[in-house]
Backbone as CSV, one residue per row, in Angstrom:
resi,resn,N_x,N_y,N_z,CA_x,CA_y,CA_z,C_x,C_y,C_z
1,UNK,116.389,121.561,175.409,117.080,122.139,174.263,118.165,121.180,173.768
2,UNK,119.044,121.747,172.189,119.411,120.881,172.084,121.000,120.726,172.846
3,UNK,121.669,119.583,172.701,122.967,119.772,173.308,123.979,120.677,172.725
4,UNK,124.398,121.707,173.082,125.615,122.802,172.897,127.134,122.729,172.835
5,UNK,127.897,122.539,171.881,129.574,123.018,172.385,129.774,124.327,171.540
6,UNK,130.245,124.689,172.653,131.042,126.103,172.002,129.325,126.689,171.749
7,UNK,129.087,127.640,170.761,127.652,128.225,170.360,127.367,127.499,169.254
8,UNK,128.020,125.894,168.664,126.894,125.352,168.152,126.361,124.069,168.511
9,UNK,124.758,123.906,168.468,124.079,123.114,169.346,124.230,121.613,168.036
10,UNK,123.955,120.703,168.729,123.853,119.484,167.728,122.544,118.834,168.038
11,UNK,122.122,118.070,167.236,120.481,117.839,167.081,120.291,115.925,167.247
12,UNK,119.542,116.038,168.165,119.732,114.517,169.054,118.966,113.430,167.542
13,UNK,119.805,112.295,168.159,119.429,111.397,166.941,120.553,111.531,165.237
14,UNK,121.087,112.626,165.635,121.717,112.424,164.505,123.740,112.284,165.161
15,UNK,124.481,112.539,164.208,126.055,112.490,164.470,126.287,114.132,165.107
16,UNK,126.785,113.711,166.325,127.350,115.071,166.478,128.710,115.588,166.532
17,UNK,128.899,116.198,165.149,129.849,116.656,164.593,130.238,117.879,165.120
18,UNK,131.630,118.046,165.081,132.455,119.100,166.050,132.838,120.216,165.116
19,UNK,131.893,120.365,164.122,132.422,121.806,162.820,130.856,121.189,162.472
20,UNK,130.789,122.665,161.851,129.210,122.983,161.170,129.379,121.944,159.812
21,UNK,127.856,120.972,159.795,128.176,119.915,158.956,127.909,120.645,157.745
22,UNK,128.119,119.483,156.474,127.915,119.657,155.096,126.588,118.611,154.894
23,UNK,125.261,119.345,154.534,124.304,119.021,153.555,124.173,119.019,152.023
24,UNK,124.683,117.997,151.657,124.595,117.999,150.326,123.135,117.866,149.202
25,UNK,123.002,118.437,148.558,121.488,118.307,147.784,121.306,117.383,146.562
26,UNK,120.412,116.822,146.607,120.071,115.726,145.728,118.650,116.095,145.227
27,UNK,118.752,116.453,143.969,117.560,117.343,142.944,116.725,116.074,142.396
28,UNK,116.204,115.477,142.426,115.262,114.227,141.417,114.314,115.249,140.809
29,UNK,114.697,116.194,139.987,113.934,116.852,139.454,113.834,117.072,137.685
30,UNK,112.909,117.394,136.823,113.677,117.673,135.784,113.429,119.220,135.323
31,UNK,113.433,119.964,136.669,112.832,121.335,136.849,114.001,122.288,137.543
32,UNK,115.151,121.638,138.194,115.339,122.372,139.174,116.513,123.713,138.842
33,UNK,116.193,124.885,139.498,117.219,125.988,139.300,118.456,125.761,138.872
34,UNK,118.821,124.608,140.029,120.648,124.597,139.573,120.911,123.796,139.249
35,UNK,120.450,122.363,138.761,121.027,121.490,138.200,119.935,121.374,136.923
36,UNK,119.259,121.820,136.666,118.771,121.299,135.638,118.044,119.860,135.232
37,UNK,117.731,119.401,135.926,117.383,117.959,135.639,118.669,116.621,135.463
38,UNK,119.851,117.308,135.955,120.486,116.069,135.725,120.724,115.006,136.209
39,UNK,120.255,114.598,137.595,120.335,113.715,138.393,118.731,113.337,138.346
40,UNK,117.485,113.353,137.321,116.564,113.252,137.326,116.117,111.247,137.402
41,UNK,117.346,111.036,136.964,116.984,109.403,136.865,117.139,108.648,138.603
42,UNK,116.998,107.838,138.559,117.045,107.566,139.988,118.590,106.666,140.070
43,UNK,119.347,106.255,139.505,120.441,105.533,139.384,121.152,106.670,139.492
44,UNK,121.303,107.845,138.673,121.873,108.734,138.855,122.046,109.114,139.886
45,UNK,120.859,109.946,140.485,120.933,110.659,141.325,121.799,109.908,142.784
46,UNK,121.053,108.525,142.644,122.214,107.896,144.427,123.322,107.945,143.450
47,UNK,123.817,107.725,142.420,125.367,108.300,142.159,126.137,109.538,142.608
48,UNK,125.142,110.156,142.488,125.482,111.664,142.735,125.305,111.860,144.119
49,UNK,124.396,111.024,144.663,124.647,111.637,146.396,125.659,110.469,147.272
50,UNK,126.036,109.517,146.229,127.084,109.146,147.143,128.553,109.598,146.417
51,UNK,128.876,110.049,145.486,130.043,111.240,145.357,129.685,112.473,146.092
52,UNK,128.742,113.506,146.477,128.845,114.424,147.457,129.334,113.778,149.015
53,UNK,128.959,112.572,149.291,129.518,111.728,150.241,131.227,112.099,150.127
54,UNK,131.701,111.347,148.883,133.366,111.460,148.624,133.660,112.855,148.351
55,UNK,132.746,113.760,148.508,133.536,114.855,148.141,133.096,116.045,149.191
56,UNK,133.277,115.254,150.429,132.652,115.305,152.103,131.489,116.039,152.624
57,UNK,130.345,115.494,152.035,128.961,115.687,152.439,128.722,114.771,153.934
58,UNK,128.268,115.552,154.876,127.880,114.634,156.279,126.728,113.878,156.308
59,UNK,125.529,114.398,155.052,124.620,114.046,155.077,123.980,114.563,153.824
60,UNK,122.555,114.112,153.336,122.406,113.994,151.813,120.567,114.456,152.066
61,UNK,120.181,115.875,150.950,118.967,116.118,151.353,118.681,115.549,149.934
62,UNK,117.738,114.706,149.596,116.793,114.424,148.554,115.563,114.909,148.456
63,UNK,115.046,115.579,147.688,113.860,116.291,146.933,113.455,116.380,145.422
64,UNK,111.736,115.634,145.287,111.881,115.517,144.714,110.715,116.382,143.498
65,UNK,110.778,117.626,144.688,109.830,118.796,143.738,110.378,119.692,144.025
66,UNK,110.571,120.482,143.055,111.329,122.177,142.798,110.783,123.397,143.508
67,UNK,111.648,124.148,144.266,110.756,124.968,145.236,111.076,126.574,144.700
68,UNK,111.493,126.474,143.422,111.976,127.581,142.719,110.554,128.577,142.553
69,UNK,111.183,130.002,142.540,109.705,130.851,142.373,108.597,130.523,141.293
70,UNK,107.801,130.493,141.129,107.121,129.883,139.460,106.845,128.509,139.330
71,UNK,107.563,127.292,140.423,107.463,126.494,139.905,106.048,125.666,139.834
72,UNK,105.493,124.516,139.571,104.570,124.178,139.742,104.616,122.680,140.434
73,UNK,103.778,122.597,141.523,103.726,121.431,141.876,103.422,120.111,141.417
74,UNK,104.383,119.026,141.389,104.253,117.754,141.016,103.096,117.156,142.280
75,UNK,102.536,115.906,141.080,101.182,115.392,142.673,101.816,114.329,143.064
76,UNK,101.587,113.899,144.299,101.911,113.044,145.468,102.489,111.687,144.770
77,UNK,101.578,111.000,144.216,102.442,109.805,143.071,104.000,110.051,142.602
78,UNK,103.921,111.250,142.015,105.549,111.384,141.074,106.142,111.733,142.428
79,UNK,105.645,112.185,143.054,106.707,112.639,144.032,107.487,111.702,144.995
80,UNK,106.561,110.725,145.330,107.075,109.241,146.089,108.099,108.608,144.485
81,UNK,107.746,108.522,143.947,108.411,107.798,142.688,109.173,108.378,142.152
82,UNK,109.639,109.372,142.416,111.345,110.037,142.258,112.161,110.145,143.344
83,UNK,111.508,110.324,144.802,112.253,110.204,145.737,112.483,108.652,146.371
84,UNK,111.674,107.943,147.000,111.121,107.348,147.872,112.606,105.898,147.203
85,UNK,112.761,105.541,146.512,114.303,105.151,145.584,115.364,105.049,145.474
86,UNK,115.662,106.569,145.555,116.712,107.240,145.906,116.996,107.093,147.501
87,UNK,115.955,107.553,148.130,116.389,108.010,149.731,116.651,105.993,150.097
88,UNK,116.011,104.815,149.784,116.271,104.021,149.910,117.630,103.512,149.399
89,UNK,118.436,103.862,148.372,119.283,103.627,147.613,120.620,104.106,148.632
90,UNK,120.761,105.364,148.935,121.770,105.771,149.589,121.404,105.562,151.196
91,UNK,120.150,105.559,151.555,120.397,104.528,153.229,120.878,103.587,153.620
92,UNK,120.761,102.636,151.772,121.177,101.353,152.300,122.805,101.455,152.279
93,UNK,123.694,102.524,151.412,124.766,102.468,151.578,125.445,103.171,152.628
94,UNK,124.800,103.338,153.450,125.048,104.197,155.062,125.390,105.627,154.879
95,UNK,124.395,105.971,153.886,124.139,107.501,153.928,123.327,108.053,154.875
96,UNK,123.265,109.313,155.685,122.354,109.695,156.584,121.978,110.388,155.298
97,UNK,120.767,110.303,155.327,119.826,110.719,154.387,118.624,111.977,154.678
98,UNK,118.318,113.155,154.304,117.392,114.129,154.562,116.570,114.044,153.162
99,UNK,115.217,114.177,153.946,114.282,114.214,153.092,113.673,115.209,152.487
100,UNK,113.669,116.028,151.738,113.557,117.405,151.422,111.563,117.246,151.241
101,UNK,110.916,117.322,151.704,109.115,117.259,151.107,108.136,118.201,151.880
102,UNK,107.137,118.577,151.044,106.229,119.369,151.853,104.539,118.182,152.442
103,UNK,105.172,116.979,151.810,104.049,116.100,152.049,104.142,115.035,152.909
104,UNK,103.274,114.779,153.805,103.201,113.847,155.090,103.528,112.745,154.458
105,UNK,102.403,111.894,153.468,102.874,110.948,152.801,104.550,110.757,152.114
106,UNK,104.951,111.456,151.892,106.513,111.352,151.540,107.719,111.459,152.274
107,UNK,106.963,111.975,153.605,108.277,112.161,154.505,108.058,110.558,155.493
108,UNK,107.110,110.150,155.100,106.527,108.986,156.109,107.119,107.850,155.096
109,UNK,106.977,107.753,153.921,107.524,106.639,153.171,109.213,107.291,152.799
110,UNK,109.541,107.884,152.817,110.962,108.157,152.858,111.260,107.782,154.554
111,UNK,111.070,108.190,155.255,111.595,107.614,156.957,111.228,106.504,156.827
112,UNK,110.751,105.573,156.208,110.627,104.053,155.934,111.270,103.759,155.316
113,UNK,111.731,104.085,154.153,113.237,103.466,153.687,114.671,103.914,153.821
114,UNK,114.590,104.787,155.240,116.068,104.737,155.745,116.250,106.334,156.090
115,UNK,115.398,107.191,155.696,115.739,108.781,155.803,115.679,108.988,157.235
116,UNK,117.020,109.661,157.874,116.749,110.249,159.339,116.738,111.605,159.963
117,UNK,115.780,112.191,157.964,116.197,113.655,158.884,114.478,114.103,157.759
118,UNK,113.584,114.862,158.162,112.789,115.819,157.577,113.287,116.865,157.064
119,UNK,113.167,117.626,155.852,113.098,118.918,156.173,111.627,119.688,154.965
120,UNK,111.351,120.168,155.506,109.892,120.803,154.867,110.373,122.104,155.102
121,UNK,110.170,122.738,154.001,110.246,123.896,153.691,108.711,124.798,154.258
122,UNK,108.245,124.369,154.253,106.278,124.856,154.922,106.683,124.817,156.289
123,UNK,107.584,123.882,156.183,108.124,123.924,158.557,106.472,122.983,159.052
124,UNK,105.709,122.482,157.917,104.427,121.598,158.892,103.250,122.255,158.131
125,UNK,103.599,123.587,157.462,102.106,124.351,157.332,101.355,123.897,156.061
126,UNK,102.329,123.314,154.982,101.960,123.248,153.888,100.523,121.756,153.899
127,UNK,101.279,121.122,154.555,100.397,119.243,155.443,100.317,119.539,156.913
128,UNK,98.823,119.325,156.993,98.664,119.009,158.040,98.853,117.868,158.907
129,UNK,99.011,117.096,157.823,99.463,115.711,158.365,101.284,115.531,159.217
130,UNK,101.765,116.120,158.219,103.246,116.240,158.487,103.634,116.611,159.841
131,UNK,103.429,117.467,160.803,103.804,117.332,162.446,103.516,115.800,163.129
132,UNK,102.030,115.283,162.850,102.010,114.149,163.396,102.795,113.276,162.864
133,UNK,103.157,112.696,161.442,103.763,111.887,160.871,105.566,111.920,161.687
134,UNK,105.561,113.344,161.781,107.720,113.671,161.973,107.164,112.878,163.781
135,UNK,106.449,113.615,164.479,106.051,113.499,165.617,106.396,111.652,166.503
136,UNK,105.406,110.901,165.595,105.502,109.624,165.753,106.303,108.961,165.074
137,UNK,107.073,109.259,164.337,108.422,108.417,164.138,109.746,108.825,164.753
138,UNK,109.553,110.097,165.691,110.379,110.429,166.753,111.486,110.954,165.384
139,UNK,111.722,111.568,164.521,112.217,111.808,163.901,112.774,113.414,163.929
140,UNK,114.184,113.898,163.230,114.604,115.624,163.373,113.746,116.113,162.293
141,UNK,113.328,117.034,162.529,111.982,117.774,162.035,113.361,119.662,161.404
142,UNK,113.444,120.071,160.347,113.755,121.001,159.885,112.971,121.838,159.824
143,UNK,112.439,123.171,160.412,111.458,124.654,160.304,111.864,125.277,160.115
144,UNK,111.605,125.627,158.870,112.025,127.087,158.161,110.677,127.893,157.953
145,UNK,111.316,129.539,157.935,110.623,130.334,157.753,109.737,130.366,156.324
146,UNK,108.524,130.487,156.058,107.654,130.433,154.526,106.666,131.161,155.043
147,UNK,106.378,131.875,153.872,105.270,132.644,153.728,104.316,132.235,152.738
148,UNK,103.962,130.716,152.344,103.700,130.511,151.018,104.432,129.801,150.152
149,UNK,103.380,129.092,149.198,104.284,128.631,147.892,104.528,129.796,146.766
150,UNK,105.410,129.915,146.335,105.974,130.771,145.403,105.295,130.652,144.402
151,UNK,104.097,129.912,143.932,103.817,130.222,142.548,103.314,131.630,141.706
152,UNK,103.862,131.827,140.570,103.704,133.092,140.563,104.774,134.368,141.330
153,UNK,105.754,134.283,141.333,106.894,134.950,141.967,106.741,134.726,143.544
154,UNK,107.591,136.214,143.931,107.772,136.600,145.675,106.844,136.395,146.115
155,UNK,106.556,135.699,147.178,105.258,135.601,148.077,105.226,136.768,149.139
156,UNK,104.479,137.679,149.558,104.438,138.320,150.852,105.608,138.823,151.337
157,UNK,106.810,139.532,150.869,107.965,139.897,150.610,108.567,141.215,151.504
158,UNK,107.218,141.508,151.901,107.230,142.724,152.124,107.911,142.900,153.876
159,UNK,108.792,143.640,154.314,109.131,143.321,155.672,109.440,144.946,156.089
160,UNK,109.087,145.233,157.388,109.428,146.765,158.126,110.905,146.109,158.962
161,UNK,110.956,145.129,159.588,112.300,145.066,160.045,112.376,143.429,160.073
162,UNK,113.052,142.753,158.845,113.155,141.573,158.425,113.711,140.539,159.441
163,UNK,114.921,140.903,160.419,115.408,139.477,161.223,114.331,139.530,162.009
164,UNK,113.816,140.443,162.707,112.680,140.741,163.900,111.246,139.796,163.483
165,UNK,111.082,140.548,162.464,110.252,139.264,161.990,109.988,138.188,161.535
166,UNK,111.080,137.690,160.863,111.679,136.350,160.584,111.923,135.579,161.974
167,UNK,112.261,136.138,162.885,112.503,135.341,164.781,111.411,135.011,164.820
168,UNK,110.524,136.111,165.070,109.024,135.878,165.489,108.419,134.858,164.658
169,UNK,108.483,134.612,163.433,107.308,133.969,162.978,107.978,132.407,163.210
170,UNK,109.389,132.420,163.315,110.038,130.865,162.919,109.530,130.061,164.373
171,UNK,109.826,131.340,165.668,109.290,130.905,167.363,107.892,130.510,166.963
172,UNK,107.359,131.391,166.384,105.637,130.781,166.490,105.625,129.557,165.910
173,UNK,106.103,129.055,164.809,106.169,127.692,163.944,107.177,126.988,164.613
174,UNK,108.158,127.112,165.353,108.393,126.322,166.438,107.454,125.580,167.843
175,UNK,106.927,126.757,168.690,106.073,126.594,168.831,104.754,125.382,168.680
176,UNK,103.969,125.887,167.673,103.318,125.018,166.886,103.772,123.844,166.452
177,UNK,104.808,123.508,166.731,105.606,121.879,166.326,106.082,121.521,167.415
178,UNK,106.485,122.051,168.129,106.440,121.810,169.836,105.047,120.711,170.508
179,UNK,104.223,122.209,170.001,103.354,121.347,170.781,102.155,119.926,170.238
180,UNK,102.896,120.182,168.787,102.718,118.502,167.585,103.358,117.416,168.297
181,UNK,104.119,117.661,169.083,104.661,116.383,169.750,106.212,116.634,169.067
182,UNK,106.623,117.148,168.333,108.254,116.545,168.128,109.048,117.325,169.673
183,UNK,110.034,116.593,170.130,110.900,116.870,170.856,111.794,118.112,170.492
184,UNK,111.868,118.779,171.452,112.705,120.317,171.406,114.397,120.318,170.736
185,UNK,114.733,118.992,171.353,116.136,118.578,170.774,116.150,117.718,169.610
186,UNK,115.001,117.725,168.849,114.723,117.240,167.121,114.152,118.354,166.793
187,UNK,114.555,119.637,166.690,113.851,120.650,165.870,114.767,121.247,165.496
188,UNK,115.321,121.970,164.059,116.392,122.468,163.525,115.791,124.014,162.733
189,UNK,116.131,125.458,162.494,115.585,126.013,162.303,116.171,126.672,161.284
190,UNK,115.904,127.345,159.930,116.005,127.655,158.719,115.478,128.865,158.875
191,UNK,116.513,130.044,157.984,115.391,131.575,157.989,114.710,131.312,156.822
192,UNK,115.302,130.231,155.733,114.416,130.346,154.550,115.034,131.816,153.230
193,UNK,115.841,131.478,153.439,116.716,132.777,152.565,116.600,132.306,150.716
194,UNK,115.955,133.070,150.713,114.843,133.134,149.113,113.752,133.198,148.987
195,UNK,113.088,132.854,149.954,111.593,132.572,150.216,110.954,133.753,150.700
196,UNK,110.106,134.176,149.836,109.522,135.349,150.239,110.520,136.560,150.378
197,UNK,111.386,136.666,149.787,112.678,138.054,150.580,113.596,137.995,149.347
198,UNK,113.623,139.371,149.340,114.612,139.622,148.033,116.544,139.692,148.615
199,UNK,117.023,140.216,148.176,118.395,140.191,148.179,118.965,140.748,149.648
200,UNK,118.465,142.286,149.790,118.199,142.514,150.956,118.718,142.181,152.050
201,UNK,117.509,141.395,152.072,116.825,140.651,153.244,117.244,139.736,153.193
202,UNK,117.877,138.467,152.463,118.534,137.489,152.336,120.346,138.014,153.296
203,UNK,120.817,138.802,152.895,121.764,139.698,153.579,121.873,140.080,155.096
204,UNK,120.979,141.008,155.003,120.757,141.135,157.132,120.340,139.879,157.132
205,UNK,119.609,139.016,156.987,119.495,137.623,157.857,120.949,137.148,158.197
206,UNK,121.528,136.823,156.933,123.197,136.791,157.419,123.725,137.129,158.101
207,UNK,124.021,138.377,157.970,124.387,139.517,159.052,123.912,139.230,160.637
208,UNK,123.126,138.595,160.904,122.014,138.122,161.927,121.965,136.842,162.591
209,UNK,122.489,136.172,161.938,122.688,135.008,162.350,122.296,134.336,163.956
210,UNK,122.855,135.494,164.794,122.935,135.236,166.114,121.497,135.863,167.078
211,UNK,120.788,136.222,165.906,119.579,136.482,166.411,118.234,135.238,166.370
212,UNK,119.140,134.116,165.202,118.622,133.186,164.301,118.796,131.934,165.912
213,UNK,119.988,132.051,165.927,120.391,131.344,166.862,119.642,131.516,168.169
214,UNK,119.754,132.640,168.619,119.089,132.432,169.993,117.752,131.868,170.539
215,UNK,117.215,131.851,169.192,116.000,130.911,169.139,116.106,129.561,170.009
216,UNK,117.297,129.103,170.058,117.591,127.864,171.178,117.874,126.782,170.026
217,UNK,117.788,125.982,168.664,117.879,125.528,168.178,119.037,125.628,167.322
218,UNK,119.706,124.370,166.715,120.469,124.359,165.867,119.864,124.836,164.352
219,UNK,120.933,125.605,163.830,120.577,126.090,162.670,120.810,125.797,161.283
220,UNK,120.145,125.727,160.126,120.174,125.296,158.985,120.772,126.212,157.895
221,UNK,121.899,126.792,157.568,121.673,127.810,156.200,121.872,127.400,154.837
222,UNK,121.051,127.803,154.006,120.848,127.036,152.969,120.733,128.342,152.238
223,UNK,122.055,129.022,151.583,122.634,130.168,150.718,122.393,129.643,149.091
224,UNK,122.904,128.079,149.196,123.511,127.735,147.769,122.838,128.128,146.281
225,UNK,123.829,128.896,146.025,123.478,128.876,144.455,122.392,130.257,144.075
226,UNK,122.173,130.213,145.512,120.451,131.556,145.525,120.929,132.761,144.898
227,UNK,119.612,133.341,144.245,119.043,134.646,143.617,120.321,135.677,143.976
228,UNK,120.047,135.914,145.538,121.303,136.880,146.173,122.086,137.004,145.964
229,UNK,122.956,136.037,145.577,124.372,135.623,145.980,124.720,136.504,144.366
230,UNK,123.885,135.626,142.967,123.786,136.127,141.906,123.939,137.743,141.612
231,UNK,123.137,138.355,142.292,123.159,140.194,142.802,124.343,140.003,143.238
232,UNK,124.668,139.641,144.200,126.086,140.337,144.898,127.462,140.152,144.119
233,UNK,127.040,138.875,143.105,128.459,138.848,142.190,128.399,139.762,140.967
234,UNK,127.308,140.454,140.459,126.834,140.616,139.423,127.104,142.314,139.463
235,UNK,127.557,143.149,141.125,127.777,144.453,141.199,126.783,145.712,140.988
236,UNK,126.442,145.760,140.349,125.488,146.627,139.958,124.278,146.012,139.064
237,UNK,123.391,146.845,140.013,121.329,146.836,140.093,121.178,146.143,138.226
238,UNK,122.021,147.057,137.236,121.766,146.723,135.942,122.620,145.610,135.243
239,UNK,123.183,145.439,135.994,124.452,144.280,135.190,123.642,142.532,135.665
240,UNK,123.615,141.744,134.828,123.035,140.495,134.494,124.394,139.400,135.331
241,UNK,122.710,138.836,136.365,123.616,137.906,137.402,124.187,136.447,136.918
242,UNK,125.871,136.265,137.113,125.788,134.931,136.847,125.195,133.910,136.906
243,UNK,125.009,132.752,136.093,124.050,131.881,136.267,124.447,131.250,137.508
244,UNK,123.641,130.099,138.218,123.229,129.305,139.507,124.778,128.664,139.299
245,UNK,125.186,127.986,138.535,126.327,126.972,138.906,127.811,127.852,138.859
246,UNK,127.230,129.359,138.166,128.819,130.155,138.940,128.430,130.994,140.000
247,UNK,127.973,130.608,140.698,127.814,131.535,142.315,128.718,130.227,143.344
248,UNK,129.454,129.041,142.824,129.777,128.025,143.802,130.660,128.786,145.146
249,UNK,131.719,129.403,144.446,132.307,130.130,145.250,131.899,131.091,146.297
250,UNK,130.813,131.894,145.736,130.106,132.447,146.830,129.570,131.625,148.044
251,UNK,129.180,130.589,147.459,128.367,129.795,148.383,129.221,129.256,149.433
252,UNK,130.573,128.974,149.117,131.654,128.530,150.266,131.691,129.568,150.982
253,UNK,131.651,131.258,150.394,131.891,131.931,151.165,131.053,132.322,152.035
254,UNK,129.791,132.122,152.109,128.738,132.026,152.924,128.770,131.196,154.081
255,UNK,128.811,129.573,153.339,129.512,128.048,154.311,130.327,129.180,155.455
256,UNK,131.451,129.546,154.906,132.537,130.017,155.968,132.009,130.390,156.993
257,UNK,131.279,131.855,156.940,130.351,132.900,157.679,129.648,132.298,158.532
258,UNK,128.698,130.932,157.737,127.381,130.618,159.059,128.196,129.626,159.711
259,UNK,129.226,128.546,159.428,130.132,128.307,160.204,130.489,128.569,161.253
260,UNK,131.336,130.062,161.188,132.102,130.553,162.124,130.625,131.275,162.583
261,UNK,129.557,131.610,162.276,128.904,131.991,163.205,127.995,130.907,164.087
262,UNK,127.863,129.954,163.945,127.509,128.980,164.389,126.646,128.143,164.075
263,UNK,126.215,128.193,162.559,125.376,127.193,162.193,125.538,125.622,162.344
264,UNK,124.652,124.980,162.433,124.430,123.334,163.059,125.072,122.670,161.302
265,UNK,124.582,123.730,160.184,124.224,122.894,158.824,124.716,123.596,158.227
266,UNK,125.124,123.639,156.922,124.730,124.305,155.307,124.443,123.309,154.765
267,UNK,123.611,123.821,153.670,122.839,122.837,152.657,123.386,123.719,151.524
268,UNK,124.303,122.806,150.583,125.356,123.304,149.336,124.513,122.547,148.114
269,UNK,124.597,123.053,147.336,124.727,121.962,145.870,126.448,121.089,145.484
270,UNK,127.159,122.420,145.620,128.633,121.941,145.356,129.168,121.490,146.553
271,UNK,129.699,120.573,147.023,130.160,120.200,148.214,131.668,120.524,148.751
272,UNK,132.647,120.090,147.875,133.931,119.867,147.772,134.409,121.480,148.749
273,UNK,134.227,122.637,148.213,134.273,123.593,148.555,133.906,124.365,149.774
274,UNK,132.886,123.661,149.601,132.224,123.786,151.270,132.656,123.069,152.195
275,UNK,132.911,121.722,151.916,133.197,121.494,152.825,134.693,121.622,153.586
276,UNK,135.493,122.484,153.049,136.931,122.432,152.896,136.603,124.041,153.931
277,UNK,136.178,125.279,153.426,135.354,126.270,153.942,134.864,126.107,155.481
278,UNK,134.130,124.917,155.557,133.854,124.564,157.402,134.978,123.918,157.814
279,UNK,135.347,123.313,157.266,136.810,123.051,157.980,137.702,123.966,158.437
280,UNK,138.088,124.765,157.563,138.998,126.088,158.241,138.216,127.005,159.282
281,UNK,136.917,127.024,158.560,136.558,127.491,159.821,136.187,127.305,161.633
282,UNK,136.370,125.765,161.558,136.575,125.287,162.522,137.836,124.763,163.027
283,UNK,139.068,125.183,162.304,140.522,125.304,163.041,140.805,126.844,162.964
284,UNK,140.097,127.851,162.897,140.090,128.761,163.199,139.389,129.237,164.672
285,UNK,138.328,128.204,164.849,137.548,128.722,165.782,138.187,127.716,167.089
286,UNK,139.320,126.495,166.648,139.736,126.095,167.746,141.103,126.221,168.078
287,UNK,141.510,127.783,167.207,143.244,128.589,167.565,143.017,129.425,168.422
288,UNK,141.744,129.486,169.357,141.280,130.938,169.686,142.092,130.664,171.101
């Protein structure tokens, strides 16, 4: 397992940081929910992920297809040729770099130009290729919970008791990447909060955290900017949710929560905030 202080574990091969780190997101998209396409150029975008750097990101996820409900998949070509650039661009300036892809080929030519972290949203299922590829480059492998690509709305949404089954299925896709060959102390685990699960359920997972955790792995939460957060600022079922870039605040307030509950990660769009958010929460958790 991986190595532990206090109840949060840190994930071998990478920095092990003594407060739940900051993942900053890097969109190469001209599709995506919350930014809109603005970091779509590739000059841009390492601009933009080395200011989330200055504006204390620990580490930088690049992606360079939209995993929004509806969206539609870009093919394997554009997808190396919006990322594969970028993730080279900010490695070379001693960015730890995460690779956001659901494709073997892209997580294999991104860990070739400097990326030292996977994260696939499929957790392996979407490529079959992808366990062996993370496998033999001895690389941290990210598994999150999916039920599916979203095209066409909610995928399979439907849950009788949501953390219970969200444990179970993430152990089985642990599991199954286990025995792909990646090492137990390179596996990081995501509930996947949007994916497949409405507001809800995005909520008790929160609430849950420590059920997330006992899984044995360091944990990923990745709140920012999401559907939920939108509902919860928005008050009532009929009232119209702020857009993606005013939920920032929520999203620190989330940071705080999986923080102090022991997450390994958050993955923010806005950084500055967040990362100020894990900070207190880790001179809070060392007044005890």
């Amino acid at each position: 397992m991986s190595k532990q202080t206090g109840r949060r574990r840190h994930l071998a091969g990478l920095t092990a940081w003594d407060r739940c780190a900051v993942m900053g997101v890097v969109n190469v998209t001209p599709d995506s929910f919350s930014d809109g396409g603005r970091f779509f150029d590739t000059t841009a975008a390492i601009k933009h992920g080395l200011d989330l750097v200055a504006e204390g990101a620990d580490l930088v996820d690049v992606g360079g297809e939209s995993t929004r409900p509806g969206a539609t998949r870009v093919d394997e070509e554009e997808e190396l040729r919006r990322v594969v650039p970028v993730v080279r661009g900010l490695a070379s300036e001693g960015v730890t770099v995460s690779v956001d892809t659901m494709r073997a080929s892209v997580a294999e030519q991104a860990l070739a130009a400097g990326a030292a972290l996977v994260n696939d949203v499929s957790g392996g299922l979407a490529d079959p290729r992808m366990i062996p590829v993370v496998a033999d480059a001895g690389a941290p492998f990210v598994v999150m919970h999916w039920r599916g690509l979203l095209e066409g709305g909610n995928v399979r949404g439907t849950y009788t008791d949501v953390v219970t089954e969200v444990v179970d299925e993430l152990h089985a896709r642990v599991e199954a990447v286990l025995d792909g060959g990646i090492a137990p102390d390179r596996i990081v685990v995501d509930p996947g909060l949007g994916f497949s699960k409405d507001a809800e359920h995005d909520l008790v997972l929160l609430a849950h955290l420590d059920r997330l955790l006992a899984l044995g792995h360091p944990l990923l939460v990745a709140a920012s900017r999401k559907r939920f957060l939108g509902r919860v600022l928005a008050g009532r079922p009929e009232a119209t949710p702020p857009p993606a870039r005013e939920r920032d605040a929520a999203t620190a307030a989330v940071s705080a929560l999986a923080a102090h509950a022991g997450a390994w990660a958050v993955r923010v769009h806005q950084v500055r905030a967040t990362a100020d958010a894990v900070r207190v929460a880790r001179a809070v958790e060392g007044a005890r």
